[in-house]
Structure formats: structure tokens, C-alpha cells
C-alpha positions as CSV (number, residue, x, y, z in Angstrom):
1,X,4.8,-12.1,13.3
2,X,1.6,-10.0,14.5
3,X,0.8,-13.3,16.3
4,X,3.2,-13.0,18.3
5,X,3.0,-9.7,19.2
6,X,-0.1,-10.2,19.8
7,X,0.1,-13.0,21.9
8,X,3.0,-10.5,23.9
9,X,0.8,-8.3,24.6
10,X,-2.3,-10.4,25.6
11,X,0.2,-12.3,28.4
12,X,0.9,-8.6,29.3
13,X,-2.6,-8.9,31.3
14,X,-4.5,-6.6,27.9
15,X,-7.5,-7.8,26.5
16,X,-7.6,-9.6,23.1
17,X,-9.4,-6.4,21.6
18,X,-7.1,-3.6,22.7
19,X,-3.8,-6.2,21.6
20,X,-4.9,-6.6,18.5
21,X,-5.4,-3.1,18.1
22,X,-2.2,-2.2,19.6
23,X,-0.6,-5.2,17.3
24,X,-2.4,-3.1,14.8
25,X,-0.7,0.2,15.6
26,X,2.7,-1.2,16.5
27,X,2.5,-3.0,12.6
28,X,1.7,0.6,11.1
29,X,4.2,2.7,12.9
30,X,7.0,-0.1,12.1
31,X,6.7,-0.1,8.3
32,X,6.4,4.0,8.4
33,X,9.5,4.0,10.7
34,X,11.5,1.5,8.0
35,X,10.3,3.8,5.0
36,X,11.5,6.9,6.7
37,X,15.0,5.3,7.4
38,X,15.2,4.1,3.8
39,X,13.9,7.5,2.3
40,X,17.0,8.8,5.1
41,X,19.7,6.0,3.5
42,X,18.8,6.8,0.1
43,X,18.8,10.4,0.6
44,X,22.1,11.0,2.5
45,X,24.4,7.9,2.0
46,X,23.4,6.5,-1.8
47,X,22.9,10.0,-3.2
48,X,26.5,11.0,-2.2
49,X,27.8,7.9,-3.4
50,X,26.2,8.4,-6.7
51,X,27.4,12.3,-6.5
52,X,30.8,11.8,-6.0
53,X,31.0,8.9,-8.4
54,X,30.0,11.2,-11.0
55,X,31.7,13.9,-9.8
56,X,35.1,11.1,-10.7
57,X,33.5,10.3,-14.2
58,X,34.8,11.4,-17.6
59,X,31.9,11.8,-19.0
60,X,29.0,15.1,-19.4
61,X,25.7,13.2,-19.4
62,X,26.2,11.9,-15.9
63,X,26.5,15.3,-15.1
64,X,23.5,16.4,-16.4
65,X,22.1,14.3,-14.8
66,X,22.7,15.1,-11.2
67,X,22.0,18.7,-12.5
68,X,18.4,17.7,-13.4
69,X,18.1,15.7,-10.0
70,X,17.2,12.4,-11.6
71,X,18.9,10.5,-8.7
72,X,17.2,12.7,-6.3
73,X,14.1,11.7,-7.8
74,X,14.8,8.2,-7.8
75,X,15.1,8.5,-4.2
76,X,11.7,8.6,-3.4
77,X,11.4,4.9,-4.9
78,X,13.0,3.7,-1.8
79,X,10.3,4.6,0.9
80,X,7.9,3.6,-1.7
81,X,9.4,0.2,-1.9
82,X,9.5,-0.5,1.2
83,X,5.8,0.8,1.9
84,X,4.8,-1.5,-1.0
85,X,6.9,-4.9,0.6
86,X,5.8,-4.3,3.5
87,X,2.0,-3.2,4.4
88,X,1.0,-6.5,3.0
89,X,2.1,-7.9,6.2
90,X,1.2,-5.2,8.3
91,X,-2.4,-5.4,6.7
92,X,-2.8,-9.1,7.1
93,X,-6.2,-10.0,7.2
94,X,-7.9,-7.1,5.9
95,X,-8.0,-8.6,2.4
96,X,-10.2,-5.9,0.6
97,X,-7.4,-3.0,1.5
98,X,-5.1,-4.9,0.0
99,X,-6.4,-5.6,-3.0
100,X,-5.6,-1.4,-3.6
101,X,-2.3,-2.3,-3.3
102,X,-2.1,-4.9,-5.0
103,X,-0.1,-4.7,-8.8
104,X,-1.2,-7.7,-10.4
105,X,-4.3,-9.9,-10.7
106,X,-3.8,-13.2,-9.9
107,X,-5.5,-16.0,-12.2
108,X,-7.8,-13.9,-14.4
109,X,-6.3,-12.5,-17.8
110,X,-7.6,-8.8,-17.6
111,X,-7.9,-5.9,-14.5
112,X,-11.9,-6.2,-15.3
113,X,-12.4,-9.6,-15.1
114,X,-10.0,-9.4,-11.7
115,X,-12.2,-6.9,-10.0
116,X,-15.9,-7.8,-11.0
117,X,-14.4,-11.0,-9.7
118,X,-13.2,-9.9,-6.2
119,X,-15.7,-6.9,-5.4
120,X,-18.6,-9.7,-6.6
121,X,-18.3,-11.3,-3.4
122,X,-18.0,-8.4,-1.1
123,X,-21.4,-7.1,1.1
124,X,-21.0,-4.1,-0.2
125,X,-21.4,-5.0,-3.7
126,X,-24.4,-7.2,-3.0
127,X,-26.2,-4.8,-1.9
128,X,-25.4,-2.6,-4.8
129,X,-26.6,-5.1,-7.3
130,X,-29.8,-6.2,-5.2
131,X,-30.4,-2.1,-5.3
132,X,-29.8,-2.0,-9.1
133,X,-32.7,-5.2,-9.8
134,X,-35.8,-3.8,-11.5
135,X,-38.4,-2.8,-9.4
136,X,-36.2,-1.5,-6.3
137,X,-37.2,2.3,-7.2
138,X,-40.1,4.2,-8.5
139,X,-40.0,4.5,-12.1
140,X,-39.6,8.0,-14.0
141,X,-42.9,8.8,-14.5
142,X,-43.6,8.4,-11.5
143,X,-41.1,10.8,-10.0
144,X,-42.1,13.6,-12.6
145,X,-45.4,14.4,-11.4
């Protein structure tokens, strides 16, 4: 899907770097504008369903419910969901943000094993281990005179 925008945007006479970045940008703004309008649905047209349903019922705990605003809070699941389906696609390609979105590992058995996996082979953590090796910085008697 950002291909083709992409590819719209570079026939629109733009260079590669700003379509990309505009495919970027257009991505973004799309998945905020689909979460708002979910967080608006489940605000206005599911919360008054569930209201008046209640409203209808027999029974006190339902009640109590709506009084404590648990529907209301469950609310805010919608944008999140949507957020959470979504960025995935809109972050395609940048494979170390979405590993901080990401729920589950995928092959190893524990959350440890799953990131000293992944952040292993990142540049960043390279060059953390190369600066941990013995011998990269003065020792402590050194430093105390």
C-alpha cells in the first residue's frame, strides 16, 4: 500500500526522497485519523447503545456499572486497537520501532532471550559491547589520583 502511494507521488514529478517522506506522513496521519473516528464511534454510537440497553435491563449491576463508567473506560480500547493493528503497516520497514510495539516474541521462549536476541544485531548495541570489552577505559586506580 505505501508503494503505491509512493509510486503516486513520485509520477507526480516529486523526488524519491521527499515521496517517501510524504508516503511517510500521509501513513501517520491516516492511522491517527482512523483511531480518532473509532475513539468518536465508540464514544457516541456504542456507548449509547450500551446505555440504553441497560437502561431496558431488569437487573442493578448493569447499572452500576454505567454509574462507575466501566463502558466509558472501555472506550478507550478502541483507538488503542486500531493504533496497535495498524502502525505496523504504517511503520513498515523500520523494524527496530516496531519491535516496541510488538506483544509477543516470536520463536524464542522468554522476553530475555527475545531481546538480547534482536538488540544483538543492532549498531547500537555493538558498539555498546565493543565499549564494555576490558581494556576500553582507564581502570579505577587510575582515575582516583
Amino acid at each position: 500500500m505505501l508503494q503505491l502511494i509512493e509510486n503516486w507521488l513520485g509520477q507526480q514529478n516529486l523526488d524519491a526522497a521527499t515521496a517517501l517522506v510524504l508516503t511517510r506522513i500521509l501513513a501517520y496521519v491516516f492511522v491517527i485519523f482512523l483511531s480518532v473516528l473509532a475513539n468518536l464511534v465508540a464514544k457516541r454510537v456504542i456507548l449509547s447503545v450500551v446505555r440504553s440497553l441497560v437502561s431496558r435491563s431488569r437487573t442493578d449491576w448493569d447499572d452500576v456499572l454505567v454509574q462507575r463508567r466501566v463502558f466509558t473506560k472501555l472506550s478507550h480500547l478502541a483507538p488503542a486497537l486500531v493504533l496497535y493493528t495498524l502502525m505496523p503497516l504504517a511503520l513498515e520497514g523500520y523494524d527496530l520501532l516496531l519491535l516496541f510495539i510488538s506483544v509477543r516474541p516470536s520463536s524464542t521462549s522468554s522476553w530475555s532471550e527475545f531481546w538480547s536476541s534482536t538488540l544483538s544485531s543492532t549498531p547500537l548495541m555493538t558498539s555498546m559491547e565493543r565499549l564494555r570489552s576490558p581494556g576500553k577505559f582507564p581502570s579505577r586506580a587510575f582515575c582516583r589520583s
